[in-house]
C-alpha positions in Angstrom: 3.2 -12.7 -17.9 -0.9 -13.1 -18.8 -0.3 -13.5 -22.6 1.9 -15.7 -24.7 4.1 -14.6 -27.4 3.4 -15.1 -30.9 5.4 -16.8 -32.7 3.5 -17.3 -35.8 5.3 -14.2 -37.3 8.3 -16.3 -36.9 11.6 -15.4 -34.6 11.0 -12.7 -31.9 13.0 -10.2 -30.8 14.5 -10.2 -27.2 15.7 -7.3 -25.4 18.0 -7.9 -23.1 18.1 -5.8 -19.8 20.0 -5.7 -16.4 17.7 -5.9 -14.1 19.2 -3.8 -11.2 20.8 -1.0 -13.6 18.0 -1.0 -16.0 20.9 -0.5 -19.2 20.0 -2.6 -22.0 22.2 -5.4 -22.6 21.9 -6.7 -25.8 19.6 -7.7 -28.7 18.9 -11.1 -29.4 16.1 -13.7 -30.9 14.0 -16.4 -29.9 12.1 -19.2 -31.5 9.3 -20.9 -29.2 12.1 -23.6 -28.1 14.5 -21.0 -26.8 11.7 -19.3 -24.6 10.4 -22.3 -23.4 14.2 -23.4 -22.9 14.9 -20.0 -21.6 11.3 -20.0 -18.7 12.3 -23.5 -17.7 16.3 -23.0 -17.3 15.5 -19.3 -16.1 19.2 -18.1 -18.2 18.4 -16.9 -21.8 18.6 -19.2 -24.7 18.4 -17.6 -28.0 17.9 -19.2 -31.3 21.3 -18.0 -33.2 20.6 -16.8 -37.0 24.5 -17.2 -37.9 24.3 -20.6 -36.1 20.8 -22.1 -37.2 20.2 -23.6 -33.6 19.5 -22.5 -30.1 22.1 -20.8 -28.1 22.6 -20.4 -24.4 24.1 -17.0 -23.7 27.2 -17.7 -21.9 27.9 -21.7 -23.2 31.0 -20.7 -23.6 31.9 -17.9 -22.1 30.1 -18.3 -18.6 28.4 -14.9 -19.0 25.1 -16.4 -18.7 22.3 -14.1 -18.3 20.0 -15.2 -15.2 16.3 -14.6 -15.7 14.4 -12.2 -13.4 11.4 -11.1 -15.0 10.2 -11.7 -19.0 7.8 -9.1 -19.8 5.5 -9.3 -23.4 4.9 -6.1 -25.5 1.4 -5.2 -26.1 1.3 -7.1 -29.8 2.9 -10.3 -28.2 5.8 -10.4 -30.6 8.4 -8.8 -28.8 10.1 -9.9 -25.3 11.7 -7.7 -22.7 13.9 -10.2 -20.5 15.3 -8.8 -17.3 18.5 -10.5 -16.0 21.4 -10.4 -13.5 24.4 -10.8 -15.6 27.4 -12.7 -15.1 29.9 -10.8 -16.6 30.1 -8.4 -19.5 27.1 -8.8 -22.0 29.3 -8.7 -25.5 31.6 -11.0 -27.0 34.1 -8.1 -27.2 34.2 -7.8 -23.8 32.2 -4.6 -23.4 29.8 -4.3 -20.9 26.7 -4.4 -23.5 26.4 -5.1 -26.9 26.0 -1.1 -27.6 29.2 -0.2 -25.8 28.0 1.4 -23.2 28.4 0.9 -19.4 26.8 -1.2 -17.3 28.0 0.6 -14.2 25.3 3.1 -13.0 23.8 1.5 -10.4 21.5 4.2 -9.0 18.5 2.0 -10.8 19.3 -0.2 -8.1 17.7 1.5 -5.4 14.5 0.9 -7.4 15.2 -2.9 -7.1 15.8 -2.6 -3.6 12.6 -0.4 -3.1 10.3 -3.7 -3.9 12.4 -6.1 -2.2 11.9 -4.0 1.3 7.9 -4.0 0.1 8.1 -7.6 0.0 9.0 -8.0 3.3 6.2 -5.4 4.6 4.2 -8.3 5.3 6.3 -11.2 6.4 6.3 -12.3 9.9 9.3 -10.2 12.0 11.8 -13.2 12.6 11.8 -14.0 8.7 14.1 -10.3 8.4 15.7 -7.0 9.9 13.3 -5.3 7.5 10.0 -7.2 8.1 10.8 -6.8 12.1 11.4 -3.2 11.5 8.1 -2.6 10.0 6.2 -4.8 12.7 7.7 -2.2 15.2 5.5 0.8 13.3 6.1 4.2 12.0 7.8 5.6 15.1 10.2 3.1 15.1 10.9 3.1 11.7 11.6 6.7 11.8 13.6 6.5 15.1 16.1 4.3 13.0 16.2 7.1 9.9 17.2 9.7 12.9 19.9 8.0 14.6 21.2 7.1 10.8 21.3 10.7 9.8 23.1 11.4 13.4 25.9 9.1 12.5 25.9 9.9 9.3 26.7 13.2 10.6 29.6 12.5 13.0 31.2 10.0 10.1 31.2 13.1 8.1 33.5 15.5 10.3 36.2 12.3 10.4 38.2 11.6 7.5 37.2 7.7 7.1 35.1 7.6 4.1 34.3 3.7 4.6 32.4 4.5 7.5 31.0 7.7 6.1 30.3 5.4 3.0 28.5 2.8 5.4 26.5 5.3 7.2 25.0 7.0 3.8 23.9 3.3 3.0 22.2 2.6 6.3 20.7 6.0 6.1 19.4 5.4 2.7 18.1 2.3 3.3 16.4 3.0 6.4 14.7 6.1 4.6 13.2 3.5 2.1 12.2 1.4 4.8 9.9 4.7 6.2 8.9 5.6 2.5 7.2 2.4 2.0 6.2 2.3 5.6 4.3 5.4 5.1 2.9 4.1 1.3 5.2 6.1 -0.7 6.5 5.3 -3.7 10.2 6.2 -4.2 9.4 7.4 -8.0 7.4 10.2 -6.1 9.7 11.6 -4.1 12.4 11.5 -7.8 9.1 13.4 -9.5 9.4 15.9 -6.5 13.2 16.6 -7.1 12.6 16.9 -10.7 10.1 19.0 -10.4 12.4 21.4 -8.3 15.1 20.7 -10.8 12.9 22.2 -13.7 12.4 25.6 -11.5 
């Protein structure tokens, strides 16, 4: 994050979000102390209204909310905090604080999308990904074929683990070729909604 917040207009509102699902969490607010607390610790510290002092989501609980990314609105007074979550996100139990569900993971595949870009770069022994990308395109693409293939054959047996494991490898080995070949996995969702709308 370039900018700081501004807390001159006094407590700031903090979205909550998971970062893998993308489903917002919760609602909550922060003084200067619980976002310094909260960049330092990397779990969110909120300053409680109800309680007049800061509060550690999770203290007692243990649903803590780790820290992945904190991102500033354009007017520097509101904060989206992205977060792997231990647990349900509400005191009642629910999975947020809107009662909704926190199960669709689809959004996921967009998380895994920029891990496999970090790893375009790094030296071969440092990952299965990284060394798959030092082999080239051809390679890369070989690996997507032989996937689909057993992906295939899982399909005419009736063990769905193994069909379930194949549809993972071939998924991830098509990301691999998508960001081997520079494109972005939001274009190929674009191109399917585009079809959609036909």
């Amino acid at each position: 994050m370039n900018s700081s917040p501004d807390f001159s207009k006094g407590l700031l509102p903090a979205v909550i979000q998971d970062a893998s699902t993308l489903q917002v969490l919760m609602l909550g607010y922060m003084n200067e102390e619980a976002y310094l607390k909260t960049q330092a610790e990397n779990i969110v510290t909120f300053y409680s209204r109800s309680k007049e002092r800061l509060w550690t989501k999770g203290e007692t609980s243990g649903n803590f909310f780790h820290v992945k990314n904190i991102l500033l609105d354009c007017d520097q007074d509101t904060l989206l905090i992205q977060v792997d979550p231990v647990g349900p996100a509400c005191h009642t139990g629910a999975d947020t604080c809107f009662n909704t569900s926190n199960q669709d993971n689809a959004a996921w595949l967009d998380y895994l999308k920029h891990i496999i870009r970090s790893r375009k770069g790094a030296s071969a022994d440092t990952s299965y990904t990284a060394s798959l990308f030092q082999k080239g395109t051809n390679k890369v693409a070989q690996k997507v074929g032989e996937e689909a293939v057993e992906l295939v054959i899982e399909a005419m047996s009736d063990n769905d683990e193994l069909f379930k494991g194949e549809a993972a490898d071939l998924v991830f080995h098509l990301l691999v070729l998508l960001e081997d070949r520079g494109i972005g996995l939001e274009e190929i969702v674009k191109l399917l909604q585009q079809r959609h709308a036909k």
